[in-house]
N, C-alpha and C positions, 0 to 999 in steps of 0.2 A: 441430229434430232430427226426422228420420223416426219413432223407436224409443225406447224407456226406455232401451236399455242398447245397448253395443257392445261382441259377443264376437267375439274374434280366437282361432278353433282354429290352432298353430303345429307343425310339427314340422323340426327341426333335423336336418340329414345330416353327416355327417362333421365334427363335433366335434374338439376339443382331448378328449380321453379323459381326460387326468390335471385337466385343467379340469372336466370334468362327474363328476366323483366327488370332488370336494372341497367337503363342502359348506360350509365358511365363506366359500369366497371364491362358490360359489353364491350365497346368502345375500345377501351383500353386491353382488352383483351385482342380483339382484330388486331390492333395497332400493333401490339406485343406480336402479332403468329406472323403479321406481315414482316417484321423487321427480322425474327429471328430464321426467317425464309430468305433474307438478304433483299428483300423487295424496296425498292424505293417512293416512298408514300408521299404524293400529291396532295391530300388532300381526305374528311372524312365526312360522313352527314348521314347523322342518326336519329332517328326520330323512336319516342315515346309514346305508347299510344293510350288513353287510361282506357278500362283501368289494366288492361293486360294487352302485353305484348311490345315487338321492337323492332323496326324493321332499319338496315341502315349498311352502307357500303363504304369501302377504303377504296379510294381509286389511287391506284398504283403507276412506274412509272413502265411497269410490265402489263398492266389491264388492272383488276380489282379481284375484292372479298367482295362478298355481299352476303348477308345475312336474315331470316325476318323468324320469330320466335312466338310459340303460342306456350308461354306458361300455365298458362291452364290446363295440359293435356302436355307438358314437359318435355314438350319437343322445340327441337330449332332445323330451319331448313338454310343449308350454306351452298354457297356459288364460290367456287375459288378457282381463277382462270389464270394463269401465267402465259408470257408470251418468249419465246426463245427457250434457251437454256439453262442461263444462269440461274434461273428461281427453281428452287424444287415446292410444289403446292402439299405435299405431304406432310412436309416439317409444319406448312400450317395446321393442318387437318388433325396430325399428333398431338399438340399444343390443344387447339380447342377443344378436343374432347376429351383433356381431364381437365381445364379451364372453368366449362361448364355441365362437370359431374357426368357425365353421359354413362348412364349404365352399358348400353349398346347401340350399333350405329350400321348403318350401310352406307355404302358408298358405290361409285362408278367413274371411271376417266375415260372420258373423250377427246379425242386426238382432233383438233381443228387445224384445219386448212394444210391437209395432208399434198405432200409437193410432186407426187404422181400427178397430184389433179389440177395443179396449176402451172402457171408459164408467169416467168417474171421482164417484166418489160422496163424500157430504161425513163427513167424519169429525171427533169433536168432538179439540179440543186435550189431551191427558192436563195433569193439572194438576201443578204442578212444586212443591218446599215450600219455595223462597226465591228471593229478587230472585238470590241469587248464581248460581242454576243456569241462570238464564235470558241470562246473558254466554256469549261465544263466550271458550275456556279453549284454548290449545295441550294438542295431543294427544302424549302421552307414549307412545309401541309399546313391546310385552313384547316379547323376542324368546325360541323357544325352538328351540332347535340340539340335536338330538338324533345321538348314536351308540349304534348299534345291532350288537350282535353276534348274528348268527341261522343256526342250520341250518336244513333241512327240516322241522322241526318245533316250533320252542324260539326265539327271541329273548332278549336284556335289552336295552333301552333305557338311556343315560344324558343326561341331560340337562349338556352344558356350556356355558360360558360364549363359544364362537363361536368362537376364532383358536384352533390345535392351535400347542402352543407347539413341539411338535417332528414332525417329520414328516421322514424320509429313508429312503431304499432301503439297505440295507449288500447286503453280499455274500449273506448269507444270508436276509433275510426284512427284511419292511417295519417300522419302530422309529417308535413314534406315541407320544407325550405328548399330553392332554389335560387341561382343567381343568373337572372337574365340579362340577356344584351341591352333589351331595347328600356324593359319597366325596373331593372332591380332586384334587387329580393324579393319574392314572390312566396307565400304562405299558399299550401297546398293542402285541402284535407279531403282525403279518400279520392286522391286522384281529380280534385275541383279547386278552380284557381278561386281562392276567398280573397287576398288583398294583393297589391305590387307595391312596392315603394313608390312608385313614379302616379298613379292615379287613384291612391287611397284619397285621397282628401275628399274626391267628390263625392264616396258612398260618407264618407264619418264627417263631413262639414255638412251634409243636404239631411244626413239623417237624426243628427244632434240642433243645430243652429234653429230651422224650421221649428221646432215646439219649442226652444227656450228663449227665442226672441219674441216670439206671439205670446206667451205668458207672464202676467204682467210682476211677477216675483217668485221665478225659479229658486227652491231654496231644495228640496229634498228630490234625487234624484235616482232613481231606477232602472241599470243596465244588465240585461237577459241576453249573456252569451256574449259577446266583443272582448273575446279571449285574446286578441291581438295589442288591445288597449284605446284605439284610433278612438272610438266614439268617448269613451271616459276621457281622454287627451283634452277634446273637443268641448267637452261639456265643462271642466275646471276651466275654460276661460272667462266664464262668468262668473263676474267679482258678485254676483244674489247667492251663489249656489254654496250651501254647508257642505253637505253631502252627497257626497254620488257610492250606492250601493252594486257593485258588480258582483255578477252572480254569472259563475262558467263552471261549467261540469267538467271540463278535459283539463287539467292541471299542464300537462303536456303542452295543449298551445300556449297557454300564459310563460314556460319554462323558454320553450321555443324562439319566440317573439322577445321575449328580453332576451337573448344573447345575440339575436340574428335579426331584431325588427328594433332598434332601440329607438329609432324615430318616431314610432310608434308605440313604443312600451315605456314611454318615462311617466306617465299617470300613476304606475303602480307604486311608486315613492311618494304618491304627494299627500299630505297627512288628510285630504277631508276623503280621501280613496277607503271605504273599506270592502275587502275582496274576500269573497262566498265562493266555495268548491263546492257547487252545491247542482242538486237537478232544481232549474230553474222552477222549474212546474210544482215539483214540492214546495221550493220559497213560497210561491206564491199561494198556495194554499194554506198555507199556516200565516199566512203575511198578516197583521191588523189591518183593521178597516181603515181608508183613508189616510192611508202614510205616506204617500208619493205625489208630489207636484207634475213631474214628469215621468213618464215610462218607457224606455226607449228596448225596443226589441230588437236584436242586432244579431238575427240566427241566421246560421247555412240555410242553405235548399233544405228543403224536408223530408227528409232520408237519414239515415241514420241515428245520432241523437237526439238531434231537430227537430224530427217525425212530431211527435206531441208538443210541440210551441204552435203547431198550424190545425188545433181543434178549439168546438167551441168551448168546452168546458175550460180553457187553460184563456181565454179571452175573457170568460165574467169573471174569473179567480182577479185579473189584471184589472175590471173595471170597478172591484171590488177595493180593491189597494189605494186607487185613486183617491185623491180632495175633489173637492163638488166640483171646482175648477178646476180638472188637473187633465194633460193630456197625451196620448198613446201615439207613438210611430214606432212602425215595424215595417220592415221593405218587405214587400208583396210578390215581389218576382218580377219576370218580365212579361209585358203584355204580348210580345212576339214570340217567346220561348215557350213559356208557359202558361197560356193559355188559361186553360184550366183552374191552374190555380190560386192566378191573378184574380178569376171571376168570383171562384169560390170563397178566397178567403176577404174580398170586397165583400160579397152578402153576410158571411160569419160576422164583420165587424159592423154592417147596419144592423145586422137585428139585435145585437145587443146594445150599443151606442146610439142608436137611430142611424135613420138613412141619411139628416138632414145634418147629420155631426158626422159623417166621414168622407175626406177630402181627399182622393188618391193622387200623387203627383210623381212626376215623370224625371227621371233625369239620366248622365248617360256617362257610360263606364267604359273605357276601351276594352278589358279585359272579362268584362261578364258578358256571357249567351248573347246574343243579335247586339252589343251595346247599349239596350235603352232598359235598362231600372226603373222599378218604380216602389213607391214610399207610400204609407195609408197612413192620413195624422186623423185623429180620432177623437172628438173633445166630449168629456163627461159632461158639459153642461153650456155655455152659450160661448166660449173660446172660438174665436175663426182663424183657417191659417191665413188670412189676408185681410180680413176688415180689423183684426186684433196687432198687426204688425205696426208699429212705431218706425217711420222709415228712416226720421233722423239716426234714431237711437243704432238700428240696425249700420245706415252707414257707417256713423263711428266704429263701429265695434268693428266691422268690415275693415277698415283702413287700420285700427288699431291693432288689431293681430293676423293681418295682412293675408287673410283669405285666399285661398287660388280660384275656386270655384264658386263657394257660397258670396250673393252680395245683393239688398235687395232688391235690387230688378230682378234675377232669379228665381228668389225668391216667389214673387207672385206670377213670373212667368211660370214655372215648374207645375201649376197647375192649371195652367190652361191647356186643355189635354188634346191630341191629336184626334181626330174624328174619331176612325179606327176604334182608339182606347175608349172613346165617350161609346159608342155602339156596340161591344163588346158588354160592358156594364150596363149599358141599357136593355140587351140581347139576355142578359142572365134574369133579370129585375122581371122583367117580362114575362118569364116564361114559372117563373113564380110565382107572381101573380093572376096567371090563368090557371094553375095547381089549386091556389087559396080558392080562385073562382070557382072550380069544376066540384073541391071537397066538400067547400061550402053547399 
């Protein structure tokens, strides 16, 4: 051999797009070009990035692949280095580019550590502490497959186990299952982590429990969008409650979620459950006056189908549906994340509610943006989330269906809000009322 190593710089043109942002069957692809190169594979770590793209390398027991992929422009750029003889890198380079569809491609081989130009020197043998280490052992590879949710500024990584058990386009946005190391199954739509196995409880125990323990006979109940099932779960543990009316536009996650969330999805069996395929927004515009005790709004980020649950017109439709007593929570975002729309949609919910009837409260999620959630409980008429709590009653219920998160101490902690959060909402409030001032 000319060289120590042979590096093959590759870059792939007109790709399979839905191929090059997938990255298990990427993955499995490296894996597949490395082995049928005779390579021996250490070990792999792939990361997903939303909502496009893959970056991620096989370390081998000759050097690595390394790969990173921009589907939106249906390209991939590949690194494939072998060291000695025995590997040919081309047999990889073959392989991957009818793998992933490559119309056409270039490439270039660079000969490293060409032996004109070096001098090898003798080095003693490091000493080993048993006959057993000095056997040739099959080599077992880690593999580690990451998804990633990141804006501009902010990432989470999760680490799963490699095949996405569900993955399909619906009508309205992209419905991903995974199965991760750390949280479980993991509900994904358009590339945004919505629940995990391991730390649903705290968005659908904080976002349900809060208005149907402060009301003094939850009977008729209203959920907008918890197409996974958690808050509906939630809310049938209250022996008041007749009815709970779920209303989800994406048939897809509800499909999803019972075969892949069933911890989550057995409310859709339970006879006082009746389930609406419906745009929420329309329900409630045709809804009667005064049908709902509670209202519970349990939507994504506001993007996509979402987009119209975070205007004002789709908040009076909701305070319309309400009994004199009846009262509204809807998670508001985060006060770190997003900013904006934490503040905004606080003012959208005073001015129709009043100011003196919405209570924003805080709580905190491993798996969503900076950790810390927040919830806006909204009462049509003199309802408080903390002078209206019954704390006996809440304990029991606490112990009785053995809570992980929600409990009333929480509860009336949850609202006592971080400075930050109170300045924020004072800072919007303000600057509104020197508009009213100046109009006036």
């Amino acid at each position: 051999m000319d060289a120590l190593g042979r590096h093959i710089i590759v870059e792939f043109y007109e790709c399979s797009a839905m191929k090059i942002n997938e990255v298990s069957l990427i993955e499995k692809s490296m894996i597949s070009a490395a082995k049928l190169a005779g390579a021996t594979i250490i070990s792999s770590t792939f990361h997903h990035f939303s909502p496009f793209g893959v970056s991620g390398v096989i370390v081998i027991g000759e050097s690595h692949l390394a790969i990173h992929t921009w589907p939106e422009y249906r390209f991939a750029s590949l690194d494939l280095f072998t060291c000695g003889d025995s590997i040919d890198p081309w047999v990889s380079f073959d392989y991957l580019e009818k793998e992933f569809g490559a119309e056409h491609s270039s490439s270039i081989e660079l000969q490293r550590g060409q032996p004109h130009l070096l001098e090898r020197i003798s080095l003693d043998t490091p000493a080993v502490r048993d006959k057993a280490s000095k056997t040739k052992q099959s080599v077992t590879y880690n593999r580690n497959i990451w998804f990633t949710e990141r804006d501009n500024n902010i990432a989470l990584s999760l680490r799963h186990k490699g095949d996405r058990l569900f993955k399909q386009q619906s009508k309205y946005q992209r419905v991903e299952i995974i199965d991760t190391i750390a949280y479980g199954k993991a509900l994904i739509l358009d590339g945004m982590v919505m629940t995990t196995e391991k730390d649903e409880y705290v968005y659908h125990e904080m976002i349900t429990h809060v208005p149907l323990l402060t009301h003094p006979n939850p009977e008729t109940i209203l959920i907008i969008g918890g197409g996974d099932g958690g808050g509906a779960r939630e809310a049938l543990k209250h022996e008041s409650v007749k009815q709970v009316d779920l209303v989800e536009i994406d048939e897809m996650v509800i499909d999803a979620c019972k075969k892949y969330l069933p911890c989550l999805s057995t409310s859709f069996s339970h006879p006082n459950l009746k389930l609406y395929i419906k745009d929420g927004i329309e329900y409630v515009k045709k809804c009667p006056k005064d049908m709902y005790d509670v209202i519970i709004i349990d939507s994504t980020d506001p993007v996509g189908p979402a987009e119209g649950l975070f205007t004002s017109d789709f908040y009076k439709d909701v305070y319309r549906c309400l009994k004199d007593n009846g009262i509204m929570v809807a998670q508001s975002e985060s006060p770190h994340f997003n900013t904006n729309v934490f503040q905004e949609i606080y003012h959208c919910y005073g001015e129709i509610f009043g100011y003196t009837h919405v209570h924003p409260y805080v709580v905190f999620i491993p798996t969503y943006p900076s950790g810390m959630w927040s919830f806006c409980y909204c009462s049509k008429n003199s309802l408080h989330p903390i002078d209206s709590l019954n704390m006996n009653k809440a304990q029991r219920f606490t112990a009785q269906h053995h809570l992980q998160y929600y409990n009333p101490e929480i509860h009336k902690a949850a609202f006592m809000l971080p400075t930050f959060v109170k300045n924020l909402l004072n800072q919007k409030q303000n600057i509104l009322m020197k508009k009213q001032t100046i109009s006036s």
